[in-house]
Steps between C-alpha positions, in 0.01 A plus 500: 500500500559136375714391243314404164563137545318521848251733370428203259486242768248699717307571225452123369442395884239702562352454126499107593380576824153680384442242282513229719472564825816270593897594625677517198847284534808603309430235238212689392617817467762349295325366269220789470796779453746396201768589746839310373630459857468176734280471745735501797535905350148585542482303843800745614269773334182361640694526849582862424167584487388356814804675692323864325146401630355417151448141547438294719501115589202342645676131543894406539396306183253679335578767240463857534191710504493877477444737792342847515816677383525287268155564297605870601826488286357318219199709468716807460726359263279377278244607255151442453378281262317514176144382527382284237266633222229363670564605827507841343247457250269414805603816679435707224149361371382505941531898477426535140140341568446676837289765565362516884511681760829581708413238761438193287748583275731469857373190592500318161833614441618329837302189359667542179899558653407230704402243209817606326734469775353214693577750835231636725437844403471847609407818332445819697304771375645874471295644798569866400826499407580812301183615473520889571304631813302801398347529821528396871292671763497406922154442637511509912321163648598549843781693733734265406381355130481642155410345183725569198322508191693517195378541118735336230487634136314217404203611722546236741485596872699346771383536857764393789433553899792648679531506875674729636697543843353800609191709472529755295304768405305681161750709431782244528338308234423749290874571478615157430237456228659811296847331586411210391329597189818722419694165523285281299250683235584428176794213608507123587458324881878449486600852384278656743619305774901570413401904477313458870815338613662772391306787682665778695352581836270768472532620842114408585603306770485119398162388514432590166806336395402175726175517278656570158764218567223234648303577196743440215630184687156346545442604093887336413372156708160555276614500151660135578183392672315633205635191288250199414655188544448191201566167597532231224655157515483412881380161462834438334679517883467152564671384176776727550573459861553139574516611925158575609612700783615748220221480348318602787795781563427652151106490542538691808665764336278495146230576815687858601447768230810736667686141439433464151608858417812511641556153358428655154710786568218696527747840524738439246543562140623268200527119524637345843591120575488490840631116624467337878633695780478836313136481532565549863296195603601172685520176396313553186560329152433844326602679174300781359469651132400811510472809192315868475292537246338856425129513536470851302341733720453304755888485588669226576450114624671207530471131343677188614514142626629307806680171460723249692867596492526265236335662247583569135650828517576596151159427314297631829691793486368553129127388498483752781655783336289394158194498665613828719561658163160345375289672770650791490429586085135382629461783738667743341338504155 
């Protein structure tokens, strides 16, 4: 933890640094904080910082800039902003006016976070979330393939092919289908799957175990696979990203649909701010938004946007949980 003084100092350099774009010398920050100590003290401060990994020189004579620890510590140390009335006002009226269907109302949305933010966006859909499964039934295709069809509460049916690693017989199946259905009739993908997990042997040998545990994994790989993916803002990349060749990086991975959701998070709850290296990708510019928002019955999805590491944190962090917030009271009325 840093003292308040260097709290204050990060804060201000990497403040200055989103808004320009330029290493921020000790002059500046001196100026920009109403700090009533010389300059030579927030030098020795600015040096400090460096030593813990939170700055970061790119020239013997340049000033500082900050690094990805750096954005890390002063993203969880601050708050997020307060919109403008406009901002909000904007928010408010887009959902007030819109009645579509689920999947425009996705992709305008990502137009509209996009617009506000000045980010690429992304908006997943809630595939089927916490829908309930009233139903789920194995229908043989071959020796060693089954389809799993699954009914939601909604009516909506899910089919998924499983292959499994051994042939297996009638009766096998028509074991693991009651299993199964004992796990997951009347509950959610992810509470079936933990209560399948949780299975004692039944002394049946283990192929109908094999099948039962195949089964729910393929479904548990499903419900992710299940999301639609909105896209809004992309032809914002080039304007952000000065370096074409991470341009061409993040356009790659806007191509890869498993990409994109674990970007967004795609298994987590709540807002994340996920910055560089903890995206677990290389040599990539990167900072995500990301927020839930709670599409009724149709469980849960994600909204969000990608920007360089420089990215303004504290009102991002807002329009997305605003607009999160926004979508969600327009599903769930």
């Amino acid at each position: 933890m840093l003292d308040d003084r260097k709290s204050q100092i990060l804060r201000i350099l990497v403040e200055d640094f989103i808004a320009t774009g330029e290493p921020v010398s000790s002059r500046a920050i001196q100026d920009h904080s109403g700090l009533e100590v010389s300059s030579a003290t927030i030098r020795n401060d600015l040096a400090k910082l460096e030593s813990y990994g939170f700055v970061e020189q790119p020239h013997a004579s340049a000033g500082r800039v900050p690094t990805a620890q750096g954005y890390r510590y002063y993203v969880d140390h601050g708050a997020p902003a307060r919109l403008r009335p406009t901002t909000r006002a904007r928010i408010e009226s887009f959902f007030a006016g819109m009645n579509s269907e689920l999947s425009r109302l996705l992709k305008e949305t990502s137009g509209l976070l996009s617009d506000i933010t000045h980010y690429p966006a992304v908006v997943l859909g809630p595939g089927l979330g916490s829908e309930k499964i009233v139903g789920l039934h194995l229908v043989p295709l071959a020796s060693q393939v089954v389809l799993a069809v699954m009914v939601g509460e909604s009516g909506r049916v899910t089919r998924e092919v499983v292959r499994l690693r051994r042939t297996t017989e009638d009766h096998h199946l028509q074991d693991a289908e009651r299993r199964l259905e004992e796990c997951y009739s009347g509950r959610s993908i992810a509470e079936g799957y933990r209560l399948v997990r949780g299975l004692e042997p039944t002394g049946q040998g283990d192929v109908v175990e094999t099948v039962v545990s195949t089964v729910a994994k393929t479904i548990r790989r499903s419900e992710s696979e299940t999301r639609d993916i909105y896209l809004g803002g992309t032809s914002q990349l080039a304007e952000l990203w000065k370096d074409l060749a991470n341009v061409q990086r993040i356009l790659l991975l806007l191509e890869q649909e498993t990409m994109i959701r674990a970007l967004m998070g795609d298994d987590e709850d709540g807002t994340r701010v996920r910055i560089g290296s903890e995206l677990d990708i290389k040599d990539v510019d990167l900072a995500v938004v990301s927020t839930t928002y709670e599409a009724g019955e149709h469980g849960l999805g994600r909204v969000g946007v990608l920007g360089p590491m420089r990215m303004d944190y504290r009102r991002t962090i807002k329009v997305v949980e605003e607009v999160g917030d926004g979508l969600a009271d327009s599903l769930g009325s």
